[in-house]
Rosetta silent file (secondary structure, phi, psi, omega in degrees, C-alpha in Angstrom):
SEQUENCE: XXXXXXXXXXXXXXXXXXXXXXXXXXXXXXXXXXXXXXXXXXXXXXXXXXXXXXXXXXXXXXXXXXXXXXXXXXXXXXXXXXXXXXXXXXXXXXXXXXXXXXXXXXXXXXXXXXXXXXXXXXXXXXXXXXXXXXXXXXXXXXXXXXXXXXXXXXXXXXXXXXXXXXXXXXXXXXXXXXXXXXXXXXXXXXXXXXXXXXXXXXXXXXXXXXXXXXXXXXXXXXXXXXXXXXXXXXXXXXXXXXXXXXXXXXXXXXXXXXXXXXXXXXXXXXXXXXXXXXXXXXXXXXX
SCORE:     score description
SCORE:     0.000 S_00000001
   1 L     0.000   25.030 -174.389   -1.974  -18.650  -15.798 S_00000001
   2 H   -66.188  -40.748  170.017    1.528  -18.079  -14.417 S_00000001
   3 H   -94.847   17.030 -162.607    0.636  -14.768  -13.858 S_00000001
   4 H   -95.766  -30.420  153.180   -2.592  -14.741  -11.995 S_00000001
   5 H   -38.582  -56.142 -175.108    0.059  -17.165   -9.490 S_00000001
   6 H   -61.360  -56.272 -172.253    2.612  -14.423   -9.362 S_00000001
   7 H   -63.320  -49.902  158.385   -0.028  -11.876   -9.062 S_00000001
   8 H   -71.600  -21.815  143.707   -1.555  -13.443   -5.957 S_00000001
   9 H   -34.543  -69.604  164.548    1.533  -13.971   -4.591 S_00000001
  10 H   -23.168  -63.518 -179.886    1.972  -10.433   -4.572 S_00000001
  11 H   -51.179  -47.955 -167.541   -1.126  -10.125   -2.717 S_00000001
  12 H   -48.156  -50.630  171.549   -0.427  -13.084   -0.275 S_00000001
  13 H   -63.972  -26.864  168.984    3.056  -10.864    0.768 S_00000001
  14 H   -50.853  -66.009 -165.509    1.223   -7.528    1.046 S_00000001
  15 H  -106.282   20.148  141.622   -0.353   -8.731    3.571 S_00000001
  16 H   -44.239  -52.039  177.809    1.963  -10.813    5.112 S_00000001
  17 H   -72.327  -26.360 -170.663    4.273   -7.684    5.279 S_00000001
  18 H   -86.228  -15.761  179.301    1.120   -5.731    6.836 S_00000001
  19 H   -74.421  -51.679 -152.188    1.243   -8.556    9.602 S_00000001
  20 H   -78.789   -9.904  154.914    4.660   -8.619   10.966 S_00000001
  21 H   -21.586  -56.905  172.644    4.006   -4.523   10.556 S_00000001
  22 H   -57.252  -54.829  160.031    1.776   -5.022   13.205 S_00000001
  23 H   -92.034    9.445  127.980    3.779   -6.786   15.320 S_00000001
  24 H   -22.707  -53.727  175.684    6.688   -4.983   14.977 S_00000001
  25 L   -65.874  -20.324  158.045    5.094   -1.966   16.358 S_00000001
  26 L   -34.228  -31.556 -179.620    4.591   -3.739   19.365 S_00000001
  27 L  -135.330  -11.849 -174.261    7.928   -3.074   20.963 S_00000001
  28 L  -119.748  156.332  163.012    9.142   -0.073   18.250 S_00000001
  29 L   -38.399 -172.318  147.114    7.689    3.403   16.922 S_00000001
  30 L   -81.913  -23.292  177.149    6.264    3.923   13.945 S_00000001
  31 L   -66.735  -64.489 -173.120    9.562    5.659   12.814 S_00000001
  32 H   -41.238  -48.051 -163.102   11.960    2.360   13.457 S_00000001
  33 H   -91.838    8.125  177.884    9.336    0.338   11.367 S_00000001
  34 H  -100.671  -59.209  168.467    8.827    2.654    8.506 S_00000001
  35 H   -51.000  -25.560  170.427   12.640    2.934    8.296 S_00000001
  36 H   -65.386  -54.805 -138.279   13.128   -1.074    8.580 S_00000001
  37 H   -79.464  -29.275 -168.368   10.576   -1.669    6.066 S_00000001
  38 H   -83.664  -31.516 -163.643   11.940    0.629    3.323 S_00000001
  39 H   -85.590  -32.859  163.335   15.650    0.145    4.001 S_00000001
  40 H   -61.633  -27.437 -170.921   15.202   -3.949    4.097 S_00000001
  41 H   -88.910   -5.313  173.131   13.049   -3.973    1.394 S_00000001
  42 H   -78.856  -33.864 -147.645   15.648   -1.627   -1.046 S_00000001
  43 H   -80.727  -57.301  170.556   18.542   -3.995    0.609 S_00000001
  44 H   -43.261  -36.190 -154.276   16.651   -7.119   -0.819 S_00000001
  45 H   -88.586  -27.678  164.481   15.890   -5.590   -4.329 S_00000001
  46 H   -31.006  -57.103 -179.705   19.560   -4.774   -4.784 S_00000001
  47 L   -94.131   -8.946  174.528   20.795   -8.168   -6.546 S_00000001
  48 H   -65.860  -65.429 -137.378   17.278   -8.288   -8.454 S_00000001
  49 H   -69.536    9.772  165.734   18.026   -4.967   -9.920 S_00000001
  50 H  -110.936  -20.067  151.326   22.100   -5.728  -10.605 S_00000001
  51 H   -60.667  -47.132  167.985   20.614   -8.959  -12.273 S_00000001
  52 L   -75.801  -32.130  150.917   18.188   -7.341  -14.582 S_00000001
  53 L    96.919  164.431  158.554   21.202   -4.731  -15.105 S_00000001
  54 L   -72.227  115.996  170.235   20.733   -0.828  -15.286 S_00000001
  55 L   -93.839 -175.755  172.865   19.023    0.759  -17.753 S_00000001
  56 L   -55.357  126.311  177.874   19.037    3.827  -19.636 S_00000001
  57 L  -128.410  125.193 -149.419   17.249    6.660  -17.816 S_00000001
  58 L   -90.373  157.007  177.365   15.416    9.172  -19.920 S_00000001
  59 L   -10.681  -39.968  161.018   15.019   12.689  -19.007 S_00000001
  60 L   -56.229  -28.278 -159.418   11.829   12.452  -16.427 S_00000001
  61 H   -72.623  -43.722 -154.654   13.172    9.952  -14.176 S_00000001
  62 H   -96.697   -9.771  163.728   14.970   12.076  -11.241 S_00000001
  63 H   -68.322  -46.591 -145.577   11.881   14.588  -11.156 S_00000001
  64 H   -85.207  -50.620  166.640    9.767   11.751  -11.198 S_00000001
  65 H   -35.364  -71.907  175.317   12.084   10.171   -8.197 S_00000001
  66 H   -29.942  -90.332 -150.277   12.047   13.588   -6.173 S_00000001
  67 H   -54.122  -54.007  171.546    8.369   13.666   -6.240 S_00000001
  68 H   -81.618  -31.344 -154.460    7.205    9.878   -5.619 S_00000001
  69 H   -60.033  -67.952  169.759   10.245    9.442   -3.599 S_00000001
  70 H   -52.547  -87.244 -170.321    8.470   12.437   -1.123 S_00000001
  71 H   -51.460    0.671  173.583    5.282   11.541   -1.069 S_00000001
  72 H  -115.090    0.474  133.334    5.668    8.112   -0.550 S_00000001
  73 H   -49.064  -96.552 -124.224    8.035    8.867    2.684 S_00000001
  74 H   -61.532  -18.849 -160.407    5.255   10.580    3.608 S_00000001
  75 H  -110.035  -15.379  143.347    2.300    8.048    2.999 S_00000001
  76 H   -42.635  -43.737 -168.708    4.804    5.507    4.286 S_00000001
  77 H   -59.884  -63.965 -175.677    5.119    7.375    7.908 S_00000001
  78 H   -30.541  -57.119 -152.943    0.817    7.403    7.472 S_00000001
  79 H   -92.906   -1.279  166.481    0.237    3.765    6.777 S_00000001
  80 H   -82.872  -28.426 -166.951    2.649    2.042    9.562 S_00000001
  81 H   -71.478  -54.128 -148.594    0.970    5.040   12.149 S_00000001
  82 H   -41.624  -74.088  179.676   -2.309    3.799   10.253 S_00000001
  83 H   -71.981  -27.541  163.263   -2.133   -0.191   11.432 S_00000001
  84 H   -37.821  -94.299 -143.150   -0.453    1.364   14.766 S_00000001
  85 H   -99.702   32.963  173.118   -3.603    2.745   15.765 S_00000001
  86 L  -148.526  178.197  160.824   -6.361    0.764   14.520 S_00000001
  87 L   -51.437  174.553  148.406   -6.982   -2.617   12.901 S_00000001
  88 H   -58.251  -56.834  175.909   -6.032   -4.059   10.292 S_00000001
  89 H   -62.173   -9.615 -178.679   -9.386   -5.122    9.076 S_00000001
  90 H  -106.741  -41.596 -178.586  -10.707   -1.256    9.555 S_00000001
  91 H   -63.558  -73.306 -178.963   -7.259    0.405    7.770 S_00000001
  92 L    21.194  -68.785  176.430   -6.783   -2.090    5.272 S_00000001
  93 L   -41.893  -53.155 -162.411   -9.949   -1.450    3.406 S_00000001
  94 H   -75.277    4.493  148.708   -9.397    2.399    2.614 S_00000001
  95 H   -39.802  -61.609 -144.102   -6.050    1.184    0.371 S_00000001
  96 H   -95.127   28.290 -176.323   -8.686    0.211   -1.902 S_00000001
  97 H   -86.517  -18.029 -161.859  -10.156    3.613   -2.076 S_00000001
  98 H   -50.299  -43.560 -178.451   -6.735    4.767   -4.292 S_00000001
  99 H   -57.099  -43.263 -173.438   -8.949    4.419   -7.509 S_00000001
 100 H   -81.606  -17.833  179.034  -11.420    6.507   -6.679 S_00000001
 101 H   -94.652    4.415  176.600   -9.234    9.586   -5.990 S_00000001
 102 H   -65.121  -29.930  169.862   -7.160    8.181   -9.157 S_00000001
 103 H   -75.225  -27.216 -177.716  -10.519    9.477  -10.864 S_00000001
 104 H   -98.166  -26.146  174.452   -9.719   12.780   -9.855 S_00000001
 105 H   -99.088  -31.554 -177.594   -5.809   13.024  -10.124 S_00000001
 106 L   -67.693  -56.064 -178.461   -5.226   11.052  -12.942 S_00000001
 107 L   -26.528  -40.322 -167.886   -7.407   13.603  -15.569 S_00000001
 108 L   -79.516 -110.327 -165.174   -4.871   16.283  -13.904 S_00000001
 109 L     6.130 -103.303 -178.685   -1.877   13.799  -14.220 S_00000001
 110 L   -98.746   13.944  173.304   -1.878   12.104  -17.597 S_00000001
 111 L    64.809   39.374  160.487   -4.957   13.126  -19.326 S_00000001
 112 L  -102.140  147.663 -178.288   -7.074    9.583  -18.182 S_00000001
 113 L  -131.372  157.073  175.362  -10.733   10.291  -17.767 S_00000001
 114 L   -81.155  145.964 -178.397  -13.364    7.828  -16.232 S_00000001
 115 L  -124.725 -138.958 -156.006  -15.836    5.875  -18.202 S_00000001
 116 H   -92.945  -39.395 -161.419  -19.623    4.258  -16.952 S_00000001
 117 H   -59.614  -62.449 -166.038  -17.418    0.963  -15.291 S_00000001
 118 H   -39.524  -65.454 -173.806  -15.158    3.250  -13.260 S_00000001
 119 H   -35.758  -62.973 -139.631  -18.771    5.172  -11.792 S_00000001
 120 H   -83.240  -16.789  141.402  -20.185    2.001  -11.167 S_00000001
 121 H   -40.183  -68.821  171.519  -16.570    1.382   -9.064 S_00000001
 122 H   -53.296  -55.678 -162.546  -16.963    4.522   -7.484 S_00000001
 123 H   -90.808   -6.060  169.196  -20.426    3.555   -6.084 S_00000001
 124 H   -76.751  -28.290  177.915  -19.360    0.134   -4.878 S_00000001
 125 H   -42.807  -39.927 -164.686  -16.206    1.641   -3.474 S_00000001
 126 H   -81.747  -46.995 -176.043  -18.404    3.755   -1.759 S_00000001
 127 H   -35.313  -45.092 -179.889  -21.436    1.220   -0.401 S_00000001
 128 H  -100.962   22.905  168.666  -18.301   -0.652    1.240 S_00000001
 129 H   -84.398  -38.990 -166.703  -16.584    1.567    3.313 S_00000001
 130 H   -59.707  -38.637 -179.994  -20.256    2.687    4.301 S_00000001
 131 H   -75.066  -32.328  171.758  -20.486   -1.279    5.474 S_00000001
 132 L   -73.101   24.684  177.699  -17.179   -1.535    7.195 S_00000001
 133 L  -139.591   15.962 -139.989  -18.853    0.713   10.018 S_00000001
 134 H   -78.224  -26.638  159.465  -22.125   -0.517    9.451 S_00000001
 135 H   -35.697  -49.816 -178.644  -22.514   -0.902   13.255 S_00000001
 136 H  -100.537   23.017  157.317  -22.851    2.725   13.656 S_00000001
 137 H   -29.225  -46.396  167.123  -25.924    3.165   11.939 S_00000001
 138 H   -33.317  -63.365 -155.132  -27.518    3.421   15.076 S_00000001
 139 H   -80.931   -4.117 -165.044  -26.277    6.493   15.275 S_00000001
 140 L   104.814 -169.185  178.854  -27.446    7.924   12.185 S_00000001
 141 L   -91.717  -11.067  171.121  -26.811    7.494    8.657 S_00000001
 142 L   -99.148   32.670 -176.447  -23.990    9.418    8.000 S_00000001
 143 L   -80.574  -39.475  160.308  -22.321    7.613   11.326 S_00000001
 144 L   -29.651  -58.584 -133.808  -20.575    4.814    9.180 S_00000001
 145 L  -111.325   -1.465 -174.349  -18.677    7.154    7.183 S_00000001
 146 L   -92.729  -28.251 -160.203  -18.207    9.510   10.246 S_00000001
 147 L  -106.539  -16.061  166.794  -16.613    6.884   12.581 S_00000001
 148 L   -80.265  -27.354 -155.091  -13.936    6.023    9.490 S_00000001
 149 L  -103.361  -14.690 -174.058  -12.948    9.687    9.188 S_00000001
 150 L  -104.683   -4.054  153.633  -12.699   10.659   13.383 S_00000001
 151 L   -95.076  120.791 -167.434  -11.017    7.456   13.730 S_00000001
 152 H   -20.279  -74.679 -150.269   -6.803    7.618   13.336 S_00000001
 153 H   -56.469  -73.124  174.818   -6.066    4.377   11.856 S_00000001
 154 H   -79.671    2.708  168.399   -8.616    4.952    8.794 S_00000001
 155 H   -61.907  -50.421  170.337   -8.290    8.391    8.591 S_00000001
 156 H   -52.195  -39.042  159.632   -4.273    7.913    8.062 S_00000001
 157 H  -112.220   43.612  149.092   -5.009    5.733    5.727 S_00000001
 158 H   -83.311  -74.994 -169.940   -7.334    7.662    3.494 S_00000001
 159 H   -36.750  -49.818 -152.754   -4.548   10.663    3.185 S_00000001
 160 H   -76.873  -14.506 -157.750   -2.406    7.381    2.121 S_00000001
 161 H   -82.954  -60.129  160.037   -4.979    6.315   -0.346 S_00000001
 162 H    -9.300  -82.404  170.221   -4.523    9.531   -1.712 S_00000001
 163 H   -53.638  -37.781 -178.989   -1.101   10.295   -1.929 S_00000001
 164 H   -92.750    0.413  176.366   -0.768    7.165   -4.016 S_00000001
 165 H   -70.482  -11.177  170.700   -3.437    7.860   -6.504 S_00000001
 166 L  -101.508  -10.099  176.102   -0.963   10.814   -7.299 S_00000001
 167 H  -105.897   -3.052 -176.687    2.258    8.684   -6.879 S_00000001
 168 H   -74.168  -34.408 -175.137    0.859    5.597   -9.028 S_00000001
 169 H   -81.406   -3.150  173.883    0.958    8.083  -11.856 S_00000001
 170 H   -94.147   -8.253 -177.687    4.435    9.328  -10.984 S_00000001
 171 H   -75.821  -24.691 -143.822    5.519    5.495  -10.676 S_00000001
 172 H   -86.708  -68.698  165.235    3.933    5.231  -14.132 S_00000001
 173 H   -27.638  -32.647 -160.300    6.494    8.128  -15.664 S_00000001
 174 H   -74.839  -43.766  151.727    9.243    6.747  -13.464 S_00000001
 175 H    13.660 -103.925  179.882    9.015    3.492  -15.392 S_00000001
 176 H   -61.457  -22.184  175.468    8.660    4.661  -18.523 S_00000001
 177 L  -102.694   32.739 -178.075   12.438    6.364  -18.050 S_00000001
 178 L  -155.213 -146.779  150.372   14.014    3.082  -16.141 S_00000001
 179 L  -133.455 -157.185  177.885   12.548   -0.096  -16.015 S_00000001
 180 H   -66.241  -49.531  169.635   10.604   -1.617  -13.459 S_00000001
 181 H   -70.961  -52.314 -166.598   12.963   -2.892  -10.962 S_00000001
 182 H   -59.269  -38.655 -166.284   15.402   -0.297  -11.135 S_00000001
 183 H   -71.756  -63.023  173.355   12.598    1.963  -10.497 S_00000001
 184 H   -69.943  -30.410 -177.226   11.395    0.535   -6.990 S_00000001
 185 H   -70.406  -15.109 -171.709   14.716    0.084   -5.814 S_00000001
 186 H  -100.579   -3.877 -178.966   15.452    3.750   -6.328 S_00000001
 187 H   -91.098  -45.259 -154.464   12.086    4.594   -4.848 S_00000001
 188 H   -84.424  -57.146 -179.366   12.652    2.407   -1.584 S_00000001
 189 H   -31.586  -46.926 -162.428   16.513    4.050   -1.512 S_00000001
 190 H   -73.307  -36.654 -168.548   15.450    7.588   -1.825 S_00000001
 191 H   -61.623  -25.797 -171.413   12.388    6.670    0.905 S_00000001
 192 H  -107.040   -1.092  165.385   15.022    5.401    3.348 S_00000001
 193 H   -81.523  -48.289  167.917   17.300    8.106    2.972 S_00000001
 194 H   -50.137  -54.504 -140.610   14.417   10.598    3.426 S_00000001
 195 L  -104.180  -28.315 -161.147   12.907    8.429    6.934 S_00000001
 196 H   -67.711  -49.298  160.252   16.475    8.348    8.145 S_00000001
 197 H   -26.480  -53.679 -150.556   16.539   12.111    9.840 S_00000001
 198 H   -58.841  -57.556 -179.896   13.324   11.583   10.606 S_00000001
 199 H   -46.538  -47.973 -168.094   14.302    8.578   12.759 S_00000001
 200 H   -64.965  -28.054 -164.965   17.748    9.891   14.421 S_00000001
 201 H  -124.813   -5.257  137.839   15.605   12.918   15.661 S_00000001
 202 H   -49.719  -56.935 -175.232   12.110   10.804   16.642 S_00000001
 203 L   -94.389   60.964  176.025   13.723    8.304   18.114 S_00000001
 204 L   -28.110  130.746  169.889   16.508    7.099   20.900 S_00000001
 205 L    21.953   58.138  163.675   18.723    4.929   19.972 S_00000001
 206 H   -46.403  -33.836 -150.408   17.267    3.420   17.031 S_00000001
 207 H   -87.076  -11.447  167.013   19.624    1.495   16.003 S_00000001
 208 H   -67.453  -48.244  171.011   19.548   -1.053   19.396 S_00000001
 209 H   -47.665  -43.134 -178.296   15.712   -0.944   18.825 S_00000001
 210 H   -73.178  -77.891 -176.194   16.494   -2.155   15.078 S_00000001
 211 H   -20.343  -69.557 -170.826   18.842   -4.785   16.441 S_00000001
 212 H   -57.999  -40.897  166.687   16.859   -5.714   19.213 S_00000001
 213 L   -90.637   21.748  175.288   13.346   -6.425   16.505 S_00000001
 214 H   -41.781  -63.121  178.931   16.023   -7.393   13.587 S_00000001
 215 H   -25.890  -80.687  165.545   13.820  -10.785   13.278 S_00000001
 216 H   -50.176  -68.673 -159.513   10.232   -9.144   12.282 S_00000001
 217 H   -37.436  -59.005 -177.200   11.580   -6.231   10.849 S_00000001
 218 H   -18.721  -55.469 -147.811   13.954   -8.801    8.517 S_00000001
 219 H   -75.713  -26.951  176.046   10.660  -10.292    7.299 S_00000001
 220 H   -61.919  -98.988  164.053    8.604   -7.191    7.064 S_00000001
 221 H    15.054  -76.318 -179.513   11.772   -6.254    4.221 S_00000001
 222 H   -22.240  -68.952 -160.218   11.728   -9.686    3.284 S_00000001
 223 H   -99.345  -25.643  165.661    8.260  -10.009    2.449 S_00000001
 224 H   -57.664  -51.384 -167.184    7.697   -5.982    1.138 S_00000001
 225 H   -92.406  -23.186  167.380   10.478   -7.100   -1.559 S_00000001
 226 H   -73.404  -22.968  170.944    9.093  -10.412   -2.859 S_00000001
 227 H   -47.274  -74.015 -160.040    5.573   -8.780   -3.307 S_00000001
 228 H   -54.330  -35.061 -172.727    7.119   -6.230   -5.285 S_00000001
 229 H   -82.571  -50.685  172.792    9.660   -8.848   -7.282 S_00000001
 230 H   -52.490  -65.572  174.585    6.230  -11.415   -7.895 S_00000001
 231 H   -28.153 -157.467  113.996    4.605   -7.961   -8.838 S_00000001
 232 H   107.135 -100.301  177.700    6.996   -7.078  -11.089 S_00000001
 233 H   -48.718  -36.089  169.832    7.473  -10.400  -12.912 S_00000001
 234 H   -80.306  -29.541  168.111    3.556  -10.953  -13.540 S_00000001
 235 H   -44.191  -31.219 -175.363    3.828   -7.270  -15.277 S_00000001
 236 H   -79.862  -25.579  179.055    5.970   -9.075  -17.888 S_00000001
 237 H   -98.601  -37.025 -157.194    3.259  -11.867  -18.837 S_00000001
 238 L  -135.275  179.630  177.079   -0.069   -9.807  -18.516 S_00000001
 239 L   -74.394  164.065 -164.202   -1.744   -5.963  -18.179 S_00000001
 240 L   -80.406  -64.466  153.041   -0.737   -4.056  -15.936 S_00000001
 241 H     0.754  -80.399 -177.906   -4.653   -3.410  -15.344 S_00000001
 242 H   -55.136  -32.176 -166.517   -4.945   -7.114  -14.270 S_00000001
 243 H   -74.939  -44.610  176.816   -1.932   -7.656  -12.032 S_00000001
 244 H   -76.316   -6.429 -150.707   -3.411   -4.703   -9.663 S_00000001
 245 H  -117.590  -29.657  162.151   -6.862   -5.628   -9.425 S_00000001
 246 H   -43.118  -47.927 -175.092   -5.194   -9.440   -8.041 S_00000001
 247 H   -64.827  -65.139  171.874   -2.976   -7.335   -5.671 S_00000001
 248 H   -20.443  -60.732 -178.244   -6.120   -5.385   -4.136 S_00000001
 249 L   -86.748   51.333  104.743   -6.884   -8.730   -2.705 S_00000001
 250 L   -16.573  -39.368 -179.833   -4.599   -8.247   -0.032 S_00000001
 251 H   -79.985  -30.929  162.940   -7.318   -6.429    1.449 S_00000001
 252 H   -74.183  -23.147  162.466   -9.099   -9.114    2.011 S_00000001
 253 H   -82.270  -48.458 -174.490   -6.273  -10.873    3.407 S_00000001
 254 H   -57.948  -46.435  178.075   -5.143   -8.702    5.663 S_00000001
 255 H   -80.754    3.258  172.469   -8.453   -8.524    7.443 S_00000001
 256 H   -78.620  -56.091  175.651   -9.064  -11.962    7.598 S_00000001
 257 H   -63.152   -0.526  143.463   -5.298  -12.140    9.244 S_00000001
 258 H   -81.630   -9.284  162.465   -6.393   -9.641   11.528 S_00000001
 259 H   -86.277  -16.805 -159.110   -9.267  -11.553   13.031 S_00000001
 260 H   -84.440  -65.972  174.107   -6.894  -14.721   13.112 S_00000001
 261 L   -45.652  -45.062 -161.961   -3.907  -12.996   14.387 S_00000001
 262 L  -125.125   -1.760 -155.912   -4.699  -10.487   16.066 S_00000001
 263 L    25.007   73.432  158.470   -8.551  -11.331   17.096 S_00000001
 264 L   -84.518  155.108  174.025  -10.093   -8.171   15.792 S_00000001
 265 L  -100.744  179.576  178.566  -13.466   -7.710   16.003 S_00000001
 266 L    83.481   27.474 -175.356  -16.136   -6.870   13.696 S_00000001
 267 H   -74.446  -54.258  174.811  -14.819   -9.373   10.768 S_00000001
 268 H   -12.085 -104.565  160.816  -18.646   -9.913    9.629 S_00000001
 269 H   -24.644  -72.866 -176.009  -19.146   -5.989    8.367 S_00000001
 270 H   -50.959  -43.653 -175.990  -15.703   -5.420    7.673 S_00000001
 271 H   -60.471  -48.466 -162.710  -15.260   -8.668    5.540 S_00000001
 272 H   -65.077  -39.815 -167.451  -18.676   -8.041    3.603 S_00000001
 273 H   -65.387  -32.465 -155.093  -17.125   -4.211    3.091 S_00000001
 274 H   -94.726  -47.740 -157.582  -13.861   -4.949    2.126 S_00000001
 275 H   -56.172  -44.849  175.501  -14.919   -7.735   -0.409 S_00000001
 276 H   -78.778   -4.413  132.658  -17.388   -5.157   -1.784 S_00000001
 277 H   -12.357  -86.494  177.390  -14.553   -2.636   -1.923 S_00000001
 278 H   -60.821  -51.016 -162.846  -12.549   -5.156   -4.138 S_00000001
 279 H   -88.172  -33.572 -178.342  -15.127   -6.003   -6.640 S_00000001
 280 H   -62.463  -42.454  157.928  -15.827   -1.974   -7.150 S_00000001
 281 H   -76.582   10.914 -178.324  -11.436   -1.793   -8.209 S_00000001
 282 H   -92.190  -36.973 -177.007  -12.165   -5.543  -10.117 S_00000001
 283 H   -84.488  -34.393  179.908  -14.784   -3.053  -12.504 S_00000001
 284 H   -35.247  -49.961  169.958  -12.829   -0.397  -12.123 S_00000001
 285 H   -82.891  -48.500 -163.345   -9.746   -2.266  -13.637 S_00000001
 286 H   -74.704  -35.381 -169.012  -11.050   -5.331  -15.778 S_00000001
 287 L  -138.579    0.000    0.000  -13.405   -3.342  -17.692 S_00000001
């Protein structure tokens, strides 16, 4: 059961990483902390990935690089603006939405099609986002699902949910021509090379702003690259299938550590939403 350890690790650091996110942003942009998190967490991954040595990289891999490299700048920039402006316990959630457009982009992708478990995914997926807003019922019945899409925070991070149901299938290609570590480190390289413009012409004098929030940022890095390095290592004992559906519950951390941390409200609905979120990817995945 070493890897169901590993694999919760994973989770445990996700959302570990989404906390000091959080407080990061407190004194910096959203630019400084999308560029910290990508450039610490490539900086970390660096002696993994000269340990594990370079492999051979077949024909797909620097298309496959371009392509998730850009969209995952871009769904980076989304999900630190994401936890900028809303909770944690209200962004959090729509991460675990990724599956359901993964029904619609993978068929396009790689030729995967959905079977009865995935539907019956799809409708828990949907019952809990309808519950993390459940509050605004009042208001009518479509209010729930109205008050996630006109508010920033989950809005940002729907487009993010997105973007990776089309980059999980380009990490899946990217892979298959590298290996696994070599593969994220060249994703988080390209991402912070990408973010850096972005910063230098967003920002004044980032790099005293990096200096001055070196501590959090460090840990945001820190904790972004053991997630991915537990991840990573539980891939080698078990399915791939299993290792994500562990990871997901992150989501469940993170909004608990946003009532703790941060005292958000509304953990009741949101908790109930989130959890049933996570068992709609657990069918989605397991079976």
């Amino acid at each position: 059961m070493l890897w169901f350890l590993l694999s919760f690790l994973t989770a445990f650091f996700e959302a570990i990483k989404d906390v000091f996110g959080k407080q990061g942003l407190k004194n910096n942009d959203e630019y400084v902390v999308s560029w910290a998190l990508t450039f610490f967490c490539a900086l970390f991954l660096i002696p993994f990935t000269i340990l594990f040595k370079i492999p051979p990289l077949g024909n797909l891999f620097w298309i496959s690089l371009a392509i998730g490299g850009t969209l995952n700048t871009i769904s980076t920039l989304l999900y630190i603006k994401a936890i900028k402006e809303s909770d944690l316990s209200l962004t959090l959630p729509m991460i675990a939405l990724t599956p359901l457009f993964m029904v619609i982009t993978s068929p396009l992708i790689v030729g995967e099609w959905p079977d009865k478990f995935d539907l019956m995914g799809i409708v828990l997926l949907v019952i809990g986002s309808y519950l993390l807003n459940i509050k605004e019922k009042s208001k009518g019945y479509l209010a729930p699902f109205q008050a996630l899409v006109q508010t920033k925070g989950p809005r940002y991070m729907l487009i993010v949910a997105f973007i990776w149901s089309i980059t999980s299938n380009f990490d899946k290609v990217g892979v298959q021509n590298s290996s696994p570590v070599f593969w994220v480190m060249a994703l988080f390289i390209v991402m912070t090379l990408m973010l850096l413009p972005i910063l230098l012409f967003k920002t004044s004098q980032p790099a005293k702003k990096i200096i001055k929030g070196l501590p959090v940022l460090l840990a945001m890095g820190l904790c972004c690259a053991l997630a991915v390095i537990f991840q990573m290592q539980a891939l080698t004992m078990t399915l791939v299938v299993k290792v994500i559906a562990i990871k997901r519950t992150s989501v469940l951390m993170g909004v608990l550590l946003g009532y703790f941390i941060f005292k958000e409200k509304g953990i009741k609905e949101r908790f109930l939403g989130s959890a049933t979120m996570i068992v709609g990817v657990l069918f989605m995945t397991l079976f």
